[in-house]
C-alpha positions in Angstrom: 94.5 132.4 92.3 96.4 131.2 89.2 99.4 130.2 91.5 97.0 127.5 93.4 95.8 126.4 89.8 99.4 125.3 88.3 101.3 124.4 91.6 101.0 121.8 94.2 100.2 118.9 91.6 100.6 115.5 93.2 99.1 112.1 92.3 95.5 112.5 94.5 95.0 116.0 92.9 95.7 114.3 89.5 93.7 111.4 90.4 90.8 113.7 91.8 90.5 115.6 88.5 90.3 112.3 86.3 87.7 111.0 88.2 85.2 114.3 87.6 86.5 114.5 83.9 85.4 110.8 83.9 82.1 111.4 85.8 81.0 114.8 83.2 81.4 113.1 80.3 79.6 109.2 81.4 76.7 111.9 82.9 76.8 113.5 78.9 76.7 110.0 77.5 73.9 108.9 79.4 72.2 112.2 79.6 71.9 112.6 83.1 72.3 116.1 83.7 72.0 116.5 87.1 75.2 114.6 87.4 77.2 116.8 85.0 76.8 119.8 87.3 77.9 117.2 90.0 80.6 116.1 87.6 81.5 119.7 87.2 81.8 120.3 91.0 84.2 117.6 91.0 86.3 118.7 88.6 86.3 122.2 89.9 87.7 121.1 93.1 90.7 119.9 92.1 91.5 122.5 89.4 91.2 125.2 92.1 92.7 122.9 94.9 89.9 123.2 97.2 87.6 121.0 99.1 86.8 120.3 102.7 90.1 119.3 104.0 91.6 122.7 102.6 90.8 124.3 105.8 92.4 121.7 107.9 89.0 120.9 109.2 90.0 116.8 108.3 92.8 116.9 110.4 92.6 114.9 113.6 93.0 117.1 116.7 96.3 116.5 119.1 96.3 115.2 122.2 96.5 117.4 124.7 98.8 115.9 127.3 97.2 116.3 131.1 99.7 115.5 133.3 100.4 118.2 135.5 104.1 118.8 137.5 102.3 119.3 141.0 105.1 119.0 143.6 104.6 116.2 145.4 105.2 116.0 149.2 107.6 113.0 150.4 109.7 112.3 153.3 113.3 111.0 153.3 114.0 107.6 154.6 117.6 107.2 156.2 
């Protein structure tokens, strides 16, 4: 657990956690609590590294190729 807190830092993860820091503390400003447990979500997310495309479940599948190597019949022309 504490390995996927301090590793894998790149600039979206960075960028990820400003914006919820951001969002918690407009939402205490303003009072709006319902948006500092939202804020809170989002800053959770990237501290732990986690959110929906963790699983891979963002990913675009592969083609699957279908051509198939059926032999085809010919005949020899001389």
């Amino acid at each position: 657990m504490m390995q996927n807190i301090f590793k894998n830092w790149n600039i979206m993860r960075l960028l990820r956690l400003a914006m919820g820091i951001v969002l918690v503390v407009e939402a205490v400003k303003s009072g709006v609590w319902i948006l500092v447990a939202v804020g809170a979500v989002f800053t959770a997310m990237p501290v732990l590294n986690i959110g929906c495309c963790t699983a891979g479940s963002c990913s675009v599948p592969a083609l699957r190729s279908k051509s198939r190597h059926d032999d085809v019949p010919y005949e020899e022309i001389k």
